[in-house]
C-alpha positions, 0 to 999 in steps of 0.5 A: 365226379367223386362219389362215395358208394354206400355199399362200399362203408356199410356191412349188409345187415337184416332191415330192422322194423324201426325207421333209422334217422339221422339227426344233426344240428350245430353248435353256437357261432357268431359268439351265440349263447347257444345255437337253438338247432342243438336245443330242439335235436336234444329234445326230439332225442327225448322223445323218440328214446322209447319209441318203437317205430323210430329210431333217432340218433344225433350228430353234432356238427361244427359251424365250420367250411368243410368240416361240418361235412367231415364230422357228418360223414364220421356219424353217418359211417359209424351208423350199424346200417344205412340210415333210412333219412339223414337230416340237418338242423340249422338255425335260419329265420323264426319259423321252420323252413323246409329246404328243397334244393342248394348252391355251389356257392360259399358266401360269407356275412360273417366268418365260421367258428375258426374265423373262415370268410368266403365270398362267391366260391364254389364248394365243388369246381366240378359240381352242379350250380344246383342241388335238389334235395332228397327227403319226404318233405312234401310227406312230412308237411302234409302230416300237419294240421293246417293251422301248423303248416300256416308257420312253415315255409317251403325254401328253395335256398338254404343259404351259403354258410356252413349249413348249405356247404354241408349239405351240398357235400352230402347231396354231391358225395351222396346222391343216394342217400335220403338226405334233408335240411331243415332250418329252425328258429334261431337263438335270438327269435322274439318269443323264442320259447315258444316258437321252440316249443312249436317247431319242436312239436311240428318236427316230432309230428312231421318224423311220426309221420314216417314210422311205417313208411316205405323210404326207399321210394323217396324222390328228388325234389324238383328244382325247375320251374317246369318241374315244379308246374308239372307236379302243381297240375298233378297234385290236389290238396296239401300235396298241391300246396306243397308244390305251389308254395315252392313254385312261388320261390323258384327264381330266388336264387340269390344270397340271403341273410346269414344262416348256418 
């Protein structure tokens, strides 16, 4: 397996006190106006330009096959030192969706931004039918007030369009980076604005959450049902739900509706 070693891209520097975050969203497809993962990274952006703790920087990403990746990479190598926590937004749904694990899988409902369609094709020959993923999201959601994470769901499939293609990439080529997906309310959502301003506001509070924090600690999210029963029996409170609400997804493994 081809794996990129980030030793290799990145000159050792001294660790700032700032948490770095890498933050990237896509641009309209599907002849969308606007694709709403843009919007709410842009305003996450304004929120966190004077802030002492976090350090936030955009990548905007094509809702292209393989080229979303490519453009990724680029930002991720042009970054001064090793991101401490990379994440995607994409649209999908009318609510935020936490994803924890990804398919080898390109299934189309509708071509990408060039007029590419793929049906049942694997992204890497080689690579694993499955990818968990590896970002403090169990941390993140538990940051919330319960009446908040009532609009949050705990996903186990990221889809097979450009979103989860780019993402499966960035676990495979990258395993060790923190590396995260997470998928917003999309464009043509019933009470957009406030389902917006409410994501906006969950996702500002859930990267709060992380200033001060130790993200090299940062575990792979489990994939397997045993896995996941096993964290269910160790954990209490939030940290239990987390793991339930993901348990109740563990074997919808299939295609889903379009998301980028």
């Amino acid at each position: 397996m081809k794996v990129y070693y980030l030793s290799l891209l990145f000159i050792p520097i001294l660790a700032e006190a700032k948490i770095n975050i890498l933050l990237s969203y896509f641009d309209a497809f599907n002849r969308a106006p606007f694709n709403n993962s843009e919007k709410i990274a842009q305003s996450l952006e304004q929120k966190f330009i004077k802030n002492d703790g976090i350090k936030l920087t955009l990548c905007p990403l094509p809702t292209i096959y393989d080229e979303a990746y490519l453009r990724l990479e680029d930002c991720l190598k042009g970054q001064d030192q090793i991101p401490d926590l990379v994440i995607s937004l994409g649209e999908g749904g009318c609510d935020l969706k936490l994803e924890t694990s990804l398919k080898n899988l390109d299934y189309s409902f509708g071509p990408d931004n060039i007029g590419q369609e793929r049906f049942n094709s694997p992204i890497i020959t080689e690579g694993s039918l499955q990818l968990p993923l590896k970002y403090p999201a169990m941390l993140m959601y538990c940051a919330l007030k319960n009446g908040d994470r009532k609009n949050i769901e705990i996903s186990n499939s990221a889809g097979s369009f450009v979103c989860n293609n780019t993402a499966y990439k960035m676990r495979h080529y990258y395993p060790d980076i923190n590396y995260g997906f997470i998928h917003v309310p999309a464009h043509d959502c019933f009470m957009l604005q406030h389902k917006t301003q409410r994501a906006t506001e969950q996702l500002e509070n859930m990267i709060l959450s992380l200033a001060k924090k130790d993200l090299t600690k940062t575990s792979i999210l489990p994939i397997l049902k045993k896995e996941i029963q096993y964290q269910i029996e160790q954990k209490t409170g939030c940290e239990k739900d987390f793991f339930e609400e993901l348990g109740k997804k563990v074997n919808s493994f299939l295609p889903n509706n379009q998301t980028n």
